[in-house]
C-alpha positions as CSV (number, residue, x, y, z in Angstrom):
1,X,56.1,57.6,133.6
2,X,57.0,56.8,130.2
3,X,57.0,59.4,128.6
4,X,60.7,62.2,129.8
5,X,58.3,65.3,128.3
6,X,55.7,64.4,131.1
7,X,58.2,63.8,134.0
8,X,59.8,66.8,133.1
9,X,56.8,68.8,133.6
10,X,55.7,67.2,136.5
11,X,59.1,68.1,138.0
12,X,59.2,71.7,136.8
13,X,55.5,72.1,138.2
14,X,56.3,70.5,141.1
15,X,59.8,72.3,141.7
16,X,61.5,68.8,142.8
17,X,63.7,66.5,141.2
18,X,62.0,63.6,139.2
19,X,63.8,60.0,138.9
20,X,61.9,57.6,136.5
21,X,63.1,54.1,137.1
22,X,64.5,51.2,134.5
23,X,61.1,49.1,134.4
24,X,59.0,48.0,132.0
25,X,56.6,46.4,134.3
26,X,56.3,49.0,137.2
27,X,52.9,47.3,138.7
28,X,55.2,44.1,139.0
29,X,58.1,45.6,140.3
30,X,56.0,46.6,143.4
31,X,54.4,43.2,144.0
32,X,57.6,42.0,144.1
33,X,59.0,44.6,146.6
34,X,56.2,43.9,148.8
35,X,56.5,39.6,148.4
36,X,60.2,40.2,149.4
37,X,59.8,42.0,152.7
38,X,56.6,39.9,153.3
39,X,58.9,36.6,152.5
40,X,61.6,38.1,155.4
41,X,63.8,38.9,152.0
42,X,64.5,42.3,153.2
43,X,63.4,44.5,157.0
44,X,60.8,47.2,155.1
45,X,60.1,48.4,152.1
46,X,62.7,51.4,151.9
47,X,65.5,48.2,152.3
48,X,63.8,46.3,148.9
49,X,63.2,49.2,146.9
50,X,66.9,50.2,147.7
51,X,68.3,46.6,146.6
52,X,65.6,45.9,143.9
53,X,65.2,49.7,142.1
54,X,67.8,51.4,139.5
55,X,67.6,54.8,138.6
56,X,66.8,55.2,134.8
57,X,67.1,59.2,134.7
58,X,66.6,62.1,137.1
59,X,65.1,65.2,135.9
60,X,65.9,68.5,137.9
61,X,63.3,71.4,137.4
62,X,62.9,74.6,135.6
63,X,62.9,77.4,138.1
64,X,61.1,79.6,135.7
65,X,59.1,77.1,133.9
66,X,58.0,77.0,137.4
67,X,57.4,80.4,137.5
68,X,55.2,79.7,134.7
69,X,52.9,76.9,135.3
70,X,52.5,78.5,138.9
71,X,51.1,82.0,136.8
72,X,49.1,79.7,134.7
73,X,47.6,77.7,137.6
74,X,46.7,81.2,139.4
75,X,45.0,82.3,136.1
76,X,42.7,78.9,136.2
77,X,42.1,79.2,139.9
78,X,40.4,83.0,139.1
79,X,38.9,81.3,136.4
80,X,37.0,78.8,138.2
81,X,36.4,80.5,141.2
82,X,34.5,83.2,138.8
83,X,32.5,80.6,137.2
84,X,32.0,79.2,140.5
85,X,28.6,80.8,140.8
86,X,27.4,79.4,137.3
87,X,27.6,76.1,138.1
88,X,25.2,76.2,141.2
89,X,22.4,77.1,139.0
90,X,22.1,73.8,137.8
């Protein structure tokens, strides 16, 4: 993700830590994971990604932002499931 307001949420909503990595090309940072352990490079993928991966931040969630996406998601979960019914009559 590029964008440290987006990983953020997606850790808070998710309750886990987030790590973004230092890429600009994360599509060709994976092809080249893979062509190393296909090349014998490295045993597995966990090995490459260890040797060929740095850390660019970690974000640790929000326990009550949480709290709060998790109240917002129940609110659109009742809100669907109500208009459930609407929807089969087209």
């Amino acid at each position: 993700m590029n964008s440290r307001t987006w990983s953020q949420i997606f850790s808070d909503v998710i309750g886990l830590p987030v790590e973004t990595i230092d890429t600009k090309e994360l599509g060709a940072l994976g092809c080249a994971i893979t062509a190393s352990v296909a090349s014998g490079l490295y045993a597995d993928l966990p090995e490459a990604a260890r040797h060929m991966v740095r850390v660019k931040e970690r974000m640790e969630p929000d326990p009550q932002k949480k709290v709060a996406y998790d109240r917002k998601y129940a609110l659109f979960v009742q809100a669907s499931q109500a208009l459930d019914g609407l929807w089969k009559t087209f």
